[in-house]
N, C-alpha and C positions, 0 to 999 in steps of 0.2 A: 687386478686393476692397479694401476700404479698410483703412486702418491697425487699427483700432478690431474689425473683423469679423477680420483675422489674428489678433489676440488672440484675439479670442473662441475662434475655430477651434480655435487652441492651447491654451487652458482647456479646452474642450472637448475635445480629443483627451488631455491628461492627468489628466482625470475618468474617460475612459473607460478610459484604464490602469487606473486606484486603482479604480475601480470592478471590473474584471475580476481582478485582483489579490485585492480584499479576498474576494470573489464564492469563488475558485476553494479561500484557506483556509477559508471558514467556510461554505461552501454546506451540507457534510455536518451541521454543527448548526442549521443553521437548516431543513432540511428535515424533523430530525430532530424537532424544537422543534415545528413545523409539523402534522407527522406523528400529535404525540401529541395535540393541538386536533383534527384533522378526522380521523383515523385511516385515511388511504387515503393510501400511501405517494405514488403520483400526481399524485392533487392537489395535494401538497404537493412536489412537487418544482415545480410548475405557480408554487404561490405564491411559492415560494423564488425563482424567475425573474422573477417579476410583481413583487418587491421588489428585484430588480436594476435591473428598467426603470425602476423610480420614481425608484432612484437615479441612474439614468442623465439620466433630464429635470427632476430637482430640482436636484442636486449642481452643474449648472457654473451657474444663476442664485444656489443658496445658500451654494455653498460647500461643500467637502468635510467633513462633520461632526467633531470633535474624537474621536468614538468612532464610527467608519464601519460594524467590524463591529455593533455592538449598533444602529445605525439601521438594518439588515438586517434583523435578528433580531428587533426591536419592528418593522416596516412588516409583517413577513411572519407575526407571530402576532397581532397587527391583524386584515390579512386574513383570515385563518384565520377567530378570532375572530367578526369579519362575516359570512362565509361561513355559520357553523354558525348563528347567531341568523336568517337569510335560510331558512334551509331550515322545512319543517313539522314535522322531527321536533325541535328546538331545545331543547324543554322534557325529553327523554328524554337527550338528549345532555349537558345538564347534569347531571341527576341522576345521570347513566354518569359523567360527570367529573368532578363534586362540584367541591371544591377545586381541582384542576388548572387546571380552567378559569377560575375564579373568580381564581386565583393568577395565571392569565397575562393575564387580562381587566387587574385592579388593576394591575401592573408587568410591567418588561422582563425582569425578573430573576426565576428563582424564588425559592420562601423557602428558605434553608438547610436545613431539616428535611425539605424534598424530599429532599435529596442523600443522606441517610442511609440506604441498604439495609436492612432486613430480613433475620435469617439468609435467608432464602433467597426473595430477592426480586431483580431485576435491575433497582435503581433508578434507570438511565443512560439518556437518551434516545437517545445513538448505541449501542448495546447494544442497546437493544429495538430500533432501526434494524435493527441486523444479524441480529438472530435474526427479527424478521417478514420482510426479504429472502428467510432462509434457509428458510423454510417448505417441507416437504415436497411443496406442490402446484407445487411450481417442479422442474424438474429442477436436476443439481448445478452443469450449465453454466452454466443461467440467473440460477441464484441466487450466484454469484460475478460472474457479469460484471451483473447489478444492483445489489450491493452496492459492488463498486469504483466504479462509476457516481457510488452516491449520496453513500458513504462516506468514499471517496479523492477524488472530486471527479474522476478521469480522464475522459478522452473514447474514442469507439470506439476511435480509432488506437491510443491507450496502451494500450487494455485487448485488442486484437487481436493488440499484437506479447507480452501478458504470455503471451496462450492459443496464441500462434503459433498464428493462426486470419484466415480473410480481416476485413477492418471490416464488411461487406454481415451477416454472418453475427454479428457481436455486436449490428449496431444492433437487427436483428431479436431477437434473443434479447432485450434492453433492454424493447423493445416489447411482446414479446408477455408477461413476465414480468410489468410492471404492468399489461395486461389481465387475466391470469388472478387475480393477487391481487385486482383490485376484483372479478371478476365471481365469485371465489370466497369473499370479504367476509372474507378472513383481518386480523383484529383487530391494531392496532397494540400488540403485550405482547408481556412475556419469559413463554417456556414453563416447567411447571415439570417435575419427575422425568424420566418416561421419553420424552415431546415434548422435551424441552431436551436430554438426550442423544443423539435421534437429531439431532435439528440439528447437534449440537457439533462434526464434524467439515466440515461447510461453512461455520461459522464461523470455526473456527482457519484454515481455507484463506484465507477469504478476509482477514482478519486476517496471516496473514503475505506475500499480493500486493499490500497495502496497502503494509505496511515494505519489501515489495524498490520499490517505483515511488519509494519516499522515497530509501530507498538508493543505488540507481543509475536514473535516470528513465529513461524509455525517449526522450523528445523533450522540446525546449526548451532553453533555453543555460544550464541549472545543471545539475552534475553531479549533485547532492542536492535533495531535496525535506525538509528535516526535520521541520516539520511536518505530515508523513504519517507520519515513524517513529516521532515524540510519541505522535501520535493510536493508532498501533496496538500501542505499546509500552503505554500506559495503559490501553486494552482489555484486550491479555495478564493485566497484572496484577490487575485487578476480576476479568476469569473463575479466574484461578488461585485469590484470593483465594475466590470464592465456590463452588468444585468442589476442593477440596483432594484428592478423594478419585479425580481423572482425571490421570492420567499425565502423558500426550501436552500437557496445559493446562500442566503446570510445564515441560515439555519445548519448548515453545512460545516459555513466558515466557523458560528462558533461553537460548533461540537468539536472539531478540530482544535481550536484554539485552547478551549478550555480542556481538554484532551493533554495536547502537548504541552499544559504548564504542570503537570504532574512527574515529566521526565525525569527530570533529575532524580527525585525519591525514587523512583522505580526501581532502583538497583543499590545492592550495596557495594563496599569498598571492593570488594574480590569481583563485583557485575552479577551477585547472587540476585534476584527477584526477590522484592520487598513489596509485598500486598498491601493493599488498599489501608487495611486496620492496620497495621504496623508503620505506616508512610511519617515522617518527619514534614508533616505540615506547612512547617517554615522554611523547606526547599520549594515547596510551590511558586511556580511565577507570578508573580500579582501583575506585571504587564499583560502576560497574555490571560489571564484568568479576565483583567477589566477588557481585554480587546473580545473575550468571548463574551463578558455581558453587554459590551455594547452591540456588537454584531447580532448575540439572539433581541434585543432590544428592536436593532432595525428589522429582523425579519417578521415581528408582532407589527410593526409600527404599518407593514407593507400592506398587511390583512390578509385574511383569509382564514383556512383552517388549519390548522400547523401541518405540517407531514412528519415524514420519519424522521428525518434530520433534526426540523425544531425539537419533538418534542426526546430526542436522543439530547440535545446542547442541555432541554431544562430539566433533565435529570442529572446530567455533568454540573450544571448549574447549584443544583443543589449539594453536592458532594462540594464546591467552589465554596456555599455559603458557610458551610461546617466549619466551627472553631475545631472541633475535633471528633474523632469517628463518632462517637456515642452522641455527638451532638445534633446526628445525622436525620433529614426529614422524609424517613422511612416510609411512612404513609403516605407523604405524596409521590415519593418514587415509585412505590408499588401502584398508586393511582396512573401515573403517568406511562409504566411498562403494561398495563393493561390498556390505555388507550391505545400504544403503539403495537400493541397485541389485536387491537383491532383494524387500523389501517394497514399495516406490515407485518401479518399472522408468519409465525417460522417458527420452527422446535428451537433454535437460539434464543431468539427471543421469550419465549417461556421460560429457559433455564433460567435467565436473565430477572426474569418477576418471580421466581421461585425465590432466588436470594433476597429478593426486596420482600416478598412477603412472609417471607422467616427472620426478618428484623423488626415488620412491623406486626407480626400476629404470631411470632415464634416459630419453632423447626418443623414444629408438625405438619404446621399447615402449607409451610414451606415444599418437605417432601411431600405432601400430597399433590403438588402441582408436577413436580419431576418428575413421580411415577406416573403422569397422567401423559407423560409424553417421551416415555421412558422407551418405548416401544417403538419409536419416529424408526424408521430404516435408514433416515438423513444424521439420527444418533449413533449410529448403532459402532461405529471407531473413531467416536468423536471424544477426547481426553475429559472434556469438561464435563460430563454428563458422571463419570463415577468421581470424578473431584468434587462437583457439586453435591453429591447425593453424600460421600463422605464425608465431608464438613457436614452436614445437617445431623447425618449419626451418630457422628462425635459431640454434636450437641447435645444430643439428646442420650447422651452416655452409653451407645450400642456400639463400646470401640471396637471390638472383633468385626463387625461388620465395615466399621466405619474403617479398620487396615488392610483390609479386602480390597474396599472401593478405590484406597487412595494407591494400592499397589498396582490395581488395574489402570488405573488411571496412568503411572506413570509407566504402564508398559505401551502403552498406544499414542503417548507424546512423541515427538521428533524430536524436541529441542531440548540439549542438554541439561540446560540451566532448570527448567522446570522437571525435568525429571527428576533432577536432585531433590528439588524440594516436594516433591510427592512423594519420593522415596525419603524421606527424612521424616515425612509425617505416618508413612504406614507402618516405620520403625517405632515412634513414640508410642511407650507403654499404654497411655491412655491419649487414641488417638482425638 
């Protein structure tokens, strides 16, 4: 290979980063962009790829554009564009689009007065993304693990270990979800009354698998994804914003809220994972910490019986109220993960009251919750179950056992970053 061709090679292979980089944040809007020109979720995830490729065999002869995402976003509503003027019905599809079309024909950008909702309009294109994913003729599985897909931009593996479910079994589900949308010709729109409320609860779902893969990734060498927990924090808000009168929606927004003012601490200077008991406090957000008590505020105020969401915000809430770890109101969290153990029963959730009530009634009784669900088959390659069981035994001074768990544990992780630090603790003398 000559001097001149290593180059190249090498442009070439750091195109194809920025190209897969730019691809994985913004695929969800431009499918979504996409989506509302040809209106078959499909297709457009088809074109949204078909404008990666372009960028893949333009980019290393032109140069990586100055604005990489928007050459996306124009190549692939282009397409689009093209596509619907090629088809017979063309003339229908415009007059179905009017302006939209005409808007995204003219520029890359829409007009501002797009943006502006209607009282009671869903005028978002990643919004109507998720509610045409969530369409009733999907089942609930299907329609989560294609909106993660299209949404979050994950791949099977991510979205396998969120449903603790084999990859075989979500590609499938992927697959068969946008056959049945085209062949059951469900329109790219937001639903309105009683269609929008039955959707609303696989949308909140999926809306909050979004923010945990930002949260804590399932693979890859960041411990955070933040632009996942942007994208689905700004969701929360638009639907809260536009259903004032749904609970579980302000219960949502401030799990999320209170969620995402912990970001910054989460990591440290190298982007290592900094646990909860170790966190620098006063990185926390106090904007969004007061935006999540007023949001859980409104969704008490609304009535009812809390759901998952709320009573997931007033356990974040409590962690909010904490001057500092040890200041933590243990007892009521473990009260509150047993309520949500009763309306939203799952072997996570257990794991989850296992650690509240080994804060609030010690380790022992702690592990006795973890072995009791220790056997779940939905556990059985899931990283957190011997992470969790190893902190308890290390508390309770059983370190051999307790460098066991935390080895296995970080042999069944995908994600770099937390491997290290399982593998750091299964090394400590006394784990």
């Amino acid at each position: 290979m000559s001097a001149q061709n290593a180059v190249d090679a090498s442009r070439a292979g750091g195109t194809a980063q920025t190209v897969a980089t730019v691809f994985r944040i913004e695929s969800a809007r431009i499918v979504a962009a996409a989506a509302r020109i040809v209106r078959d979720i499909g297709l457009a995830e088809e074109l949204a790829q078909d404008a990666a490729v372009a960028a893949l065999e333009r980019w290393p002869v032109s140069g990586v554009p100055d604005n990489p995402a928007a050459w996306l976003m124009a190549t692939a509503k282009h397409r689009a564009i093209d596509l619907v003027r090629r088809r017979d019905v063309y003339a229908r599809k415009l007059a179905e689009m009017g302006r939209d079309l005409e808007s995204a024909a003219a520029a890359y950008e829409p007009d501002p007065a797009d943006l502006v909702p209607g009282p009671d309009d869903i005028d978002d294109d990643l919004l109507r993304l998720v509610f045409t994913a969530c369409h009733p003729v999907l089942s609930a599985e299907a329609r989560t693990a294609l909106t993660l897909r299209l949404l979050g931009g994950l791949t099977t593996e991510e979205i396998a270990r969120a449903f603790l479910v084999p990859e075989t079994t979500v590609a499938q589900r992927i697959v068969r979800a946008k056959r049945t949308l085209a062949k059951a010709g469900v329109p790219f729109e937001a639903p309105y009354g009683e269609e929008r409320a039955e959707r609303l609860p696989s949308v909140l779902d999926v809306i909050y698998l979004v923010f945990n893969e930002g949260y804590a990734a399932t693979t890859g060498a960041d411990w955070l994804r933040p632009g996942l927990c942007e994208d689905a924090l700004r969701l929360a808000r638009v639907l809260a914003g536009l259903m004032p009168e749904e609970p579980e929606v302000h219960g949502l927004a401030a799990l999320l809220e209170l969620q995402a003012s912990r970001m910054a601490a989460r990591t440290g200077p190298g982007g290592e994972p900094v646990l909860l008991a170790e966190q620098n406090r006063r990185r926390w957000d106090q904007l969004l910490i007061r935006r999540g008590f007023a949001a859980l505020g409104r969704a008490g105020a609304v009535g009812g019986v809390p759901g998952r969401y709320a009573l997931q915000a007033a356990i974040a809430a409590c962690h909010a109220r904490a001057v500092t770890y040890e200041d933590t109101d243990w007892p009521t969290i473990a009260a509150l993960y047993a309520r949500l153990a009763v309306i939203a029963p799952s072997p996570v959730v257990e794991l989850n009251r296992a650690v509240a009530v080994s804060m609030a009634e010690g380790p022992e009784a702690g592990l006795e919750v973890v072995e009791a669900v220790a056997g779940e088959p939905a556990l059985r390659e899931y990283h957190l179950l011997p992470s969790v069981r190893g902190d308890l035994l290390a508390r309770l001074g059983r370190s051999e056992e307790a460098r066991t768990e935390f080895a296995r544990a970080a042999a069944l992780t995908r994600n770099a970053r937390e491997r290290a630090l399982l593998l750091a603790k299964a090394s400590q003398p006394e784990a």
